[in-house]
N, C-alpha and C positions, 0 to 999 in steps of 0.2 A: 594409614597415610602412605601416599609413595614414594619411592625414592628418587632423586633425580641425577644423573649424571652430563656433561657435555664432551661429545666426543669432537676431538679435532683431526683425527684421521679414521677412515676402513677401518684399521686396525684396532684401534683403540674401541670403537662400536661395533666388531665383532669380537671384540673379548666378551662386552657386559653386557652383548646377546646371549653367548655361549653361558653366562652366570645369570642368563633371567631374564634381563632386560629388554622392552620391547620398543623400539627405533620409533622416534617421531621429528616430525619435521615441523610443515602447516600445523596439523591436528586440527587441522577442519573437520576430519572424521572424529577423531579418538576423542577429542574435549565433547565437541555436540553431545556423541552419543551417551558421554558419562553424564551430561547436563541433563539432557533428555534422562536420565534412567535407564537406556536400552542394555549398558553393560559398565559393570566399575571401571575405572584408571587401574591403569596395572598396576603390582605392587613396585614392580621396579622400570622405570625409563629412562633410556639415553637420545640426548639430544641430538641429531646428525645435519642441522641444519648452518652450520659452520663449517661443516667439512668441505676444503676446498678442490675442485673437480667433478663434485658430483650434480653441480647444474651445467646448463649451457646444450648448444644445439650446435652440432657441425656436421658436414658430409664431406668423404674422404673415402675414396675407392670404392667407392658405387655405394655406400653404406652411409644412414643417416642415423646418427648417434644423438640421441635426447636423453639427458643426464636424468638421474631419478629425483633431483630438484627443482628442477623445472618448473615453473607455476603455470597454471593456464593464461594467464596474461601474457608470459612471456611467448608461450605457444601462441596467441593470437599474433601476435605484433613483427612473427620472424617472416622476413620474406623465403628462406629455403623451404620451409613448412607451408607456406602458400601456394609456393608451386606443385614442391613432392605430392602432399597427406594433407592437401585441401578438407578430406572427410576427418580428420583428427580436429582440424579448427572449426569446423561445423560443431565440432562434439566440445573441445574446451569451452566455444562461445555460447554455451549455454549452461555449464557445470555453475549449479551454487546461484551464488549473488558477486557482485562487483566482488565485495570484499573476500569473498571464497576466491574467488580467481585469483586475486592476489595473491593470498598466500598458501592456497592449497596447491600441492605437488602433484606431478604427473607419477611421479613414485606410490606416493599416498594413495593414487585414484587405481591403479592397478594392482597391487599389492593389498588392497581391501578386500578383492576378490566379490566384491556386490555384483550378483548377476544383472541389476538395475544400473551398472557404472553407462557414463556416457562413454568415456574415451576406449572401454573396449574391444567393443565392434569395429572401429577404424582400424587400430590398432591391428586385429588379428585379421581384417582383410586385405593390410597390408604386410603383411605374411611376417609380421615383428617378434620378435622374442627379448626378453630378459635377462639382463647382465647380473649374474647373483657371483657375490664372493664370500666364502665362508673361511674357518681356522683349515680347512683343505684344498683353498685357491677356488679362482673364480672357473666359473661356467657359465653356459647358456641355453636356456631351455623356451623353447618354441612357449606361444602362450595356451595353444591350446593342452597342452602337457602341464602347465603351470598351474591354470584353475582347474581343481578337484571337486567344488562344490561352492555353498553360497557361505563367504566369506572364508574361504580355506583355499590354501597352494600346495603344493609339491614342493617349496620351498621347505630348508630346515631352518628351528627354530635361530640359529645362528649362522642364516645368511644372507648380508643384506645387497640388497637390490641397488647396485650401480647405475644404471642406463637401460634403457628400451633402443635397441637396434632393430633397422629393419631394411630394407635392397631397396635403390633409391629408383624409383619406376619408371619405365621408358618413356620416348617419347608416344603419345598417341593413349595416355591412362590417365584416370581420371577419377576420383572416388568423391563419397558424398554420405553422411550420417543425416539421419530423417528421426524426429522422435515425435511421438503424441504428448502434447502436455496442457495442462490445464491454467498454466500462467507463467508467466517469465522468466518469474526471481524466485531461490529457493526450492527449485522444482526437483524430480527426479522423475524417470523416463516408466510412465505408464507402459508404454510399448515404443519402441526401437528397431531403427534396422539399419545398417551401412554396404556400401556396396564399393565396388572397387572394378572396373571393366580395362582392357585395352583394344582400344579399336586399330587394325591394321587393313589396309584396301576394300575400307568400305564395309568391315563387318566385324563382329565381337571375336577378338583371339580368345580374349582372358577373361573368366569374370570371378570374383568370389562375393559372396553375402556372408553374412553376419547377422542375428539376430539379438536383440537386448530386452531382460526383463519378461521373457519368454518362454527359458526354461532355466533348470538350476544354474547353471555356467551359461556363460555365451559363447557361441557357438555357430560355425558356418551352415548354412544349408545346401547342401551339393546337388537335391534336387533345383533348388532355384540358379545354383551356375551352369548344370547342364541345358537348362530351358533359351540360358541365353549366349553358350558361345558355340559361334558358327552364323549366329543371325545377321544377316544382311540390315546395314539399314534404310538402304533405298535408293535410289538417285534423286528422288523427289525433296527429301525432309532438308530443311534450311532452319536453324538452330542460332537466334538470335539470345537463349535466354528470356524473353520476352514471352513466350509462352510454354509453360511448363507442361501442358500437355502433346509441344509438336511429334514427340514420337509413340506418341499412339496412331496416330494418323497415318499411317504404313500398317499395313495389316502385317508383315512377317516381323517387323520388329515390335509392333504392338503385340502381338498373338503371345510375344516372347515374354514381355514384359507382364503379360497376365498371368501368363504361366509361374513365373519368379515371383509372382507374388503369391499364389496360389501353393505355392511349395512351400514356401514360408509357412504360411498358415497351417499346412500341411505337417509340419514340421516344431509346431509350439506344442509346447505343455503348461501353458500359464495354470496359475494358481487364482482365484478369486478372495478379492481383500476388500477392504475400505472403499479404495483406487477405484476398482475397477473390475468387474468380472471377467472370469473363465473366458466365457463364450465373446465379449464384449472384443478380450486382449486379442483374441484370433481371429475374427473380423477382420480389426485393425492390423492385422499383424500384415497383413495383404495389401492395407491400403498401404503403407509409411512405409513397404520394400519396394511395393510401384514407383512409390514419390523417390527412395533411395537410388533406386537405380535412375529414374529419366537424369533424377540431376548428373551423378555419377557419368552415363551419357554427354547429356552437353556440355557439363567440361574437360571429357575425355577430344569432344570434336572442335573445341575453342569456342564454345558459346558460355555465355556469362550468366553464373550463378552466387547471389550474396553468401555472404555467410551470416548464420548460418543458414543450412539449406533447409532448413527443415519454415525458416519463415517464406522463403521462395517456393516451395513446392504448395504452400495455403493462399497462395496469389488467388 
């Protein structure tokens, strides 16, 4: 049987990490997968979902600070996170069921380390990292440094995850999370992709991708950013949101866009399961960074993309 503890500050839940204890919040994960069978309850847990300061969303000198309790509800609902990390609310607005959103934490979802998480991929194409504090004071570590493998961090066992910081994006940027899935509620990401561009005089400055569910970790693909920054994207293209294909229709910004997906593809090592085959995942892997990136796109240039993007891109 386990043990249970409630901590009311950092402090107090990194002592009874340091003594064992493994932090839950939601435990949308943790409960499921002990329900399911996939791994027992720990022997020892401490509660940290009283601790106060460790939810909430604010920006403050160019940095947008999302506490590690966070639920994905609350991430749909914030207007700063609307504007900033549009591709983050693509990715909450479809984690779990209603009731997962509610109580599962933005903490929870990345600190699982599941190469299948939704809010990854946003996360790391907006260039975010990890507030960890242990009994030897906090730091911060980039995420691609953070995930080591599938369900494992570079975290030590006694140090808990404060916030997700990440540079709050210029004007003229715009990102967008695309997933394949099989039905609404309860899903987890067949294959994944997010994207992140800034457009400055008419052509792509910046871009990074992100792949999910694709290889062990998630993970950028730098062949797919080099394909697209430098791309003009036309004097022609008129970007209503209304159609999801208009930047194919320019041949150097489309050529780009094939390209960036093609990299991707280029760049998975999927695994064949139940889900989904090998060959199947990387196909797809091409189309759902096509779809990531157009939307990324058009609301990098003020055209209108629902969230999430991933039901806009199957228009």
């Amino acid at each position: 049987m386990s043990t249970y503890v409630e901590a009311r500050d950092v402090a107090a839940a990194v002592a009874a990490m340091a003594d064992g204890a493994r932090p839950v919040a939601g435990g949308t994960d943790l409960v499921v997968g002990a329900r399911h069978g996939k791994a027992p309850l720990p022997e020892s847990i401490v509660g940290i979902h009283r601790i106060p300061g460790l939810d909430g969303i604010s920006v403050a000198d160019g940095v947008v600070r999302i506490g590690a309790l966070t639920s994905h509800a609350a991430i749909l609902s914030s207007p700063e996170l609307a504007s900033a990390t549009a591709g983050l609310l693509d990715a909450s607005a479809i984690v779990g069921s209603h009731a997962t959103r509610a109580n599962g934490t933005l903490g929870g979802n990345v600190m699982n380390a599941s190469p299948a998480m939704d809010t990854g991929a946003p996360l790391l194409c907006h260039d975010a990292s990890v507030v960890l504090t242990g009994p030897g004071g906090t730091r911060r570590v980039g995420l691609a440094e953070l995930w080591t493998g599938p369900g494992k961090t570079s975290a030590s066992p006694d140090e808990l995850m404060e916030a997700v910081e990440l540079p709050l994006p210029p004007e003229g940027a715009g990102s967008a999370y695309v997933r394949l899935q099989y039905r609404r509620q309860m899903e987890i990401a067949v294959v994944g992709a997010a994207a992140y561009v800034e457009v400055s005089d008419g052509a792509v400055s910046a871009a990074r991708v992100a792949i999910t569910a694709l290889t062990p970790v998630i993970c950028r693909v730098p062949g797919s950013e080099e394909a697209l920054v430098g791309r003009r994207l036309g004097s022609n293209d008129s970007v209503s949101g209304e159609n999801p294909a208009v930047w194919t229709q320019t041949t150097e910004i489309g050529d780009a866009i094939h390209a960036a997906g093609q990299a991707a593809a280029a760049a998975a090592t999927p695994i064949s399961d139940v889900r989904a085959s090998a060959g199947y995942r990387t196909a797809m892997a091409a189309v759902v960074t096509r779809r990531a990136v157009t939307a990324a796109l058009t609301r990098a240039t003020g055209g209108s993309v629902t969230v999430p993007a991933s039901d806009w891109s199957e228009r």
